[in-house]
C-alpha positions as CSV (number, residue, x, y, z in Angstrom):
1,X,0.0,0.0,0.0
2,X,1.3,3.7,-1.3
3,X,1.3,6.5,1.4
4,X,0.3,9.5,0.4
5,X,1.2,12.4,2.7
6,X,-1.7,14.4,3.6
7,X,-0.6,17.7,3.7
8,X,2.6,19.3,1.9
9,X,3.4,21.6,4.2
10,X,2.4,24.0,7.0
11,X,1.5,26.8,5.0
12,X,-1.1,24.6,3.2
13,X,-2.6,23.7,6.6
14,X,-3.4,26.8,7.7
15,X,-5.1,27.4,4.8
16,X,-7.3,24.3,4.7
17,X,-7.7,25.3,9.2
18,X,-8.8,28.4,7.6
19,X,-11.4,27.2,5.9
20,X,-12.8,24.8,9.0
21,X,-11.2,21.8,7.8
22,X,-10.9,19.5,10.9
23,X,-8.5,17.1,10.0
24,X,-5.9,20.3,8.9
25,X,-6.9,21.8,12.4
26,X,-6.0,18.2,14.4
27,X,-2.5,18.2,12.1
28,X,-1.7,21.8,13.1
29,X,-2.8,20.7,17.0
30,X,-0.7,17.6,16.7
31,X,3.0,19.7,15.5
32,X,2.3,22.0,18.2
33,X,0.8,21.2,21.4
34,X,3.4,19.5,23.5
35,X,5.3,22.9,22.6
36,X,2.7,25.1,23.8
37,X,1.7,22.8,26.4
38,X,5.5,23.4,27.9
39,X,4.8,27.1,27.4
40,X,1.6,27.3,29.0
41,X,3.3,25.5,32.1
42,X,6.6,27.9,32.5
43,X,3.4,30.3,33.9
44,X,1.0,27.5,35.3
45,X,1.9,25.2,37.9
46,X,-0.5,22.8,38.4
47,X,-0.2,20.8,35.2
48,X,-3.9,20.2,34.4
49,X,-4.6,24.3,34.3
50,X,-1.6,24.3,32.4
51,X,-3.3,22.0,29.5
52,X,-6.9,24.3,30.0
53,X,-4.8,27.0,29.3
54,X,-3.6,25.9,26.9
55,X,-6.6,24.2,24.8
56,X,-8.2,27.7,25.0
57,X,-5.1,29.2,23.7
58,X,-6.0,26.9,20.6
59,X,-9.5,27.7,20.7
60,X,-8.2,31.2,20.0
61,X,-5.6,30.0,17.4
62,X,-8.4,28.3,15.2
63,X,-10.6,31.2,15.9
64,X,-8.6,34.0,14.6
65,X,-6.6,32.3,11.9
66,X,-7.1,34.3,9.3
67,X,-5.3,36.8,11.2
68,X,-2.4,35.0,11.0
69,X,0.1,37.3,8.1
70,X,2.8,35.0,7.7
71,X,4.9,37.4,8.3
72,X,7.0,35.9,11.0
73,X,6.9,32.1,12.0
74,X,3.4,30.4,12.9
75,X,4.8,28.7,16.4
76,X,5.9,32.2,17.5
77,X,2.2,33.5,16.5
78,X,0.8,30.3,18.7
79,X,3.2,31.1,21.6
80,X,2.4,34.8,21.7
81,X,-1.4,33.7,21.9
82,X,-0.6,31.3,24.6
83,X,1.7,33.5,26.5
84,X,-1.2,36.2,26.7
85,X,-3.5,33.2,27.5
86,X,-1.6,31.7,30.2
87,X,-1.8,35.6,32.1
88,X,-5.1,35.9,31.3
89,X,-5.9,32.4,33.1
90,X,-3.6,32.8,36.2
91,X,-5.6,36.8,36.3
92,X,-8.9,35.0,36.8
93,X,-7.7,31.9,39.6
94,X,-6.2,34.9,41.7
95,X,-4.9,38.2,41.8
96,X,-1.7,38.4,40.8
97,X,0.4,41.1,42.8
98,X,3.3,43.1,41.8
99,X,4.9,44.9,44.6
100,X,5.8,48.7,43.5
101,X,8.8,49.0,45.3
102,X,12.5,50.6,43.3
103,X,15.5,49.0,44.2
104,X,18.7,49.9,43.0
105,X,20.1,47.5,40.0
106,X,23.3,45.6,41.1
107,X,25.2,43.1,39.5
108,X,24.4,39.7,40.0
109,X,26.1,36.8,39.7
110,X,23.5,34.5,38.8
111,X,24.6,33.7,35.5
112,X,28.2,32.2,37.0
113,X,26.6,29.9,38.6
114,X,27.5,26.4,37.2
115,X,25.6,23.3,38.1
116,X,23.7,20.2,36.6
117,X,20.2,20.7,37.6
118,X,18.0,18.7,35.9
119,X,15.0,20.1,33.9
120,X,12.0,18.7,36.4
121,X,14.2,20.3,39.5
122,X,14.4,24.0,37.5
123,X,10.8,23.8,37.1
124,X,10.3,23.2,40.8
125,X,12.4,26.1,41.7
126,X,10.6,28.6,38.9
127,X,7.2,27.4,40.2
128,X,8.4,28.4,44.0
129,X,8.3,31.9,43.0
130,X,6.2,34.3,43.6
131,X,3.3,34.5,40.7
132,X,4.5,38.2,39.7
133,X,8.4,37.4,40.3
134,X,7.3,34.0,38.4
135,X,5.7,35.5,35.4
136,X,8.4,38.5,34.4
137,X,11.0,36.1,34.7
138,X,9.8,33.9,32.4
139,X,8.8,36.5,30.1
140,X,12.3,38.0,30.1
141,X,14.4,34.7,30.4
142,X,12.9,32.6,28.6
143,X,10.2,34.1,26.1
144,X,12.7,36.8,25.5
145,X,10.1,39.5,26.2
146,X,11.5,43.3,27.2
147,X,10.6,45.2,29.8
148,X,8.3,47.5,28.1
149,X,6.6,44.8,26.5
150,X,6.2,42.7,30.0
151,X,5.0,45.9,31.4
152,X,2.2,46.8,28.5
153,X,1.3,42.9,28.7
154,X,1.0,42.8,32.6
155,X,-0.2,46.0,32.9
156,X,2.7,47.1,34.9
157,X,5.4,50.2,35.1
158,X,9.0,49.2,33.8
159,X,10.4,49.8,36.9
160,X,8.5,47.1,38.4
161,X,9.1,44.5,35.6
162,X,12.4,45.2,36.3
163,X,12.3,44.6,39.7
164,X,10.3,41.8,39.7
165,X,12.7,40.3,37.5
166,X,15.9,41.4,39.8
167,X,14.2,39.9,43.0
168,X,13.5,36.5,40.6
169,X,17.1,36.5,40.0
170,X,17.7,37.0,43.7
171,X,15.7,33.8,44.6
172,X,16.7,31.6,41.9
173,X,19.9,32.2,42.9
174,X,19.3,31.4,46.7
175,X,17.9,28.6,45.9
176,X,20.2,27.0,43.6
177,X,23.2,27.7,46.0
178,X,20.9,26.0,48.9
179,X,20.4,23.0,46.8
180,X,24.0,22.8,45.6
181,X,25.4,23.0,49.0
182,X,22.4,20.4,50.1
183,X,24.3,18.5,47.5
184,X,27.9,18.7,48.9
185,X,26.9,18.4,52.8
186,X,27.3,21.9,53.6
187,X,25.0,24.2,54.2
């Protein structure tokens, strides 16, 4: 028996999503949910409101489609939906505070510090933070988001993205020299 590849290419599924086709929808799901699952969850704890966010984050991919321009890459269009998504959910549990409070920027020496922590143990250590330290870091770090955008998006001054995102530094840091020297015997 031949096999005949269903689609050609991504640019042809979105069209045929476009136009309500259900099987180009479930392809399109399929190449990008565990992805945006892991995207949804930087933000989301609890693993299960991680996947609701995310399956409403697709809701609103399928639903605005034609939106889509092409004119950057179609995951980064997804992750920016489920980015706003993931705020929008964590905004309806609870309240999510950012302290207003200046500090003065000093250099830190998070980035020099070496260890082999495993994936599933940085996770745990992002999800300890506070929701507002939490959600700029992850913003900055990894979605690669800058200040003024976190603060448009979170509906927050600069100042205090960037001090969210210095005291996240502060407590990442603690904690990963805590669990290194848990590591050694010292403490």
């Amino acid at each position: 028996m031949k096999v005949i590849q269903l689609y050609k290419n991504e640019a042809e599924l979105i069209k045929k999503a476009i136009k309500n086709n259900r099987e180009a929808q479930h392809v399109l799901f399929e190449l990008h949910a565990a992805k945006m699952l892991s995207v949804c969850r930087y933000y989301i704890k609890d693993v299960q409101q991680a996947e609701e966010a995310m399956l409403n984050g697709f809701f609103k991919v399928f639903k605005n489609l034609k939106s889509f321009k092409a004119e950057g890459s179609f995951e980064g269009w997804i992750r920016r939906i489920m980015v706003r998504e993931s705020i929008s959910f964590l905004r309806q549990q609870k309240h999510i505070e950012f302290p207003v409070e200046q500090i003065e920027e000093t250099k830190d020496d998070f980035n020099q510090i070496t260890t082999e922590i495993e994936v599933a143990e940085i996770q745990k250590i992002i999800d300890s933070l506070p929701e507002g330290y939490k959600m700029v870091f992850v913003m900055y770090a990894i979605e690669g988001y800058k200040h003024a955008e976190i603060a448009k998006l979170l509906q927050i001054s600069e100042g205090t993205s960037k001090s969210q995102l210095f005291k996240a530094r502060k407590l990442l840091q603690e904690q990963i020299i805590k669990r290194n020297n848990a590591g050694y015997g010292s403490n």
